[in-house]
Steps between C-alpha positions, in 0.01 A plus 500: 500500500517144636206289470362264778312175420170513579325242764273324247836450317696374820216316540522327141877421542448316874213289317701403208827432690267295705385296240847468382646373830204233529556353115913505620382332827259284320755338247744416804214315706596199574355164346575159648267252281713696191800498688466137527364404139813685361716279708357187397500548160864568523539163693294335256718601209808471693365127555425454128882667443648181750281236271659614164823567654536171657315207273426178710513282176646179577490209275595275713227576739117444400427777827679736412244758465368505860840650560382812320535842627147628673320733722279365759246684708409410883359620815609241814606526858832583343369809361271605778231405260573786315526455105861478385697350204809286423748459193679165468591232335343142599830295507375242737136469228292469823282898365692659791807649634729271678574553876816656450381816269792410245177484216425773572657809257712779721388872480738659227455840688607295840703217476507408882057448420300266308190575279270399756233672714480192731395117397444206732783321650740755306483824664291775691383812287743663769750245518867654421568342156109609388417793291262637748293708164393162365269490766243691304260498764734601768699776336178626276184390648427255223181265643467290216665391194288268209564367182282507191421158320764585273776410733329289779584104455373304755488793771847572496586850476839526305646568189799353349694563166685298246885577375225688186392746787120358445330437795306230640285392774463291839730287650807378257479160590381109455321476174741478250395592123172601676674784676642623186217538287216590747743744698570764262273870595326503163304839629606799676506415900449732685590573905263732718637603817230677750560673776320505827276783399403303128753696278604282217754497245561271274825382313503322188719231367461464123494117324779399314740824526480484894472929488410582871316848547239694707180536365 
């Protein structure tokens, strides 16, 4: 004799499929501040991986350090105002990239783009040689992006690194033996990007070892 289910039990196996599908729906939702923290910690080390990879020590030149590798943070006309980022390399030593974007590092994954979301006089977040995600308030709703005292030097929000990996703070350039001992992130910095609606997240950058990560 074949035996039906009953309804309380049909009943029971809807409810706990539904729960099921919303915890599988749940865990694919999609999360744009994370999305974007994610991605710049992976430029952030991939900026720290250019620094050790390509030392600027020159002993012929007392500058040489303001030629060291760095990620810089803006929001200009260039980027809509939006908050975006830029790798390079200050060959010219005047704390930004030239006119001609060759500071600035290509995108490994595109080779035709550089690591840029858009900077003044360089390039439009949706110029054709950007890389249109750096615009983190463009491609993820990012509103605002600050610094803890740990990495801010004289207002300027970027971080460099040395050919050791370690990073340091502000603008790589014109004080000399100053720069190098006052420079150096002796704390963990940390970035909090917040979207339009006051999500934060914050990503840390530890002293000395450089080790990026989300908090």
């Amino acid at each position: 004799m074949k035996k039906a289910f009953t309804m309380l039990e049909l009943v029971f196996v809807i409810v706990v499929v539904g729960i099921l599908s919303y915890m599988v729906a749940s865990s694919f939702t999609r999360n744009p501040l994370r999305e974007a923290a994610d991605q710049l910690v992976s430029h952030i080390r991939y900026t720290q991986h250019l620094a050790m990879m390509d030392d600027k020590f020159d002993v012929n030149d007392a500058t040489w350090y303001q030629e060291r590798w760095q990620i810089v943070f803006n929001s200009d006309a260039n980027t809509y105002n939006q908050w975006a980022y830029t790798i390079f390399s200050d060959g010219n030593k005047n704390a930004n990239p030239n006119l001609t974007l060759n500071e600035v590092a290509l995108n490994p994954l595109d080779p035709a783009k550089y690591l840029t979301g858009g900077y003044t006089g360089i390039i439009f977040s949706d110029g054709v040689g950007a890389t249109q995600e750096m615009n983190l308030g463009m491609k993820y709703g990012v509103s605002t992006i600050t610094f803890n005292a740990a990495c801010q030097f004289g207002g300027s929000q970027r971080i460099s690194f040395d050919y050791l990996g370690r990073p340091l703070k502000g603008v790589p350039s014109g004080f000399g033996a100053i720069y190098q001992r006052n420079r150096m992130i002796t704390a963990q910095c940390q970035i909090t990007l917040t979207d339009v609606s006051g999500n934060a997240i914050i990503i840390a950058i530890e002293p000395e070892t450089g080790y990026t990560h989300i908090l």
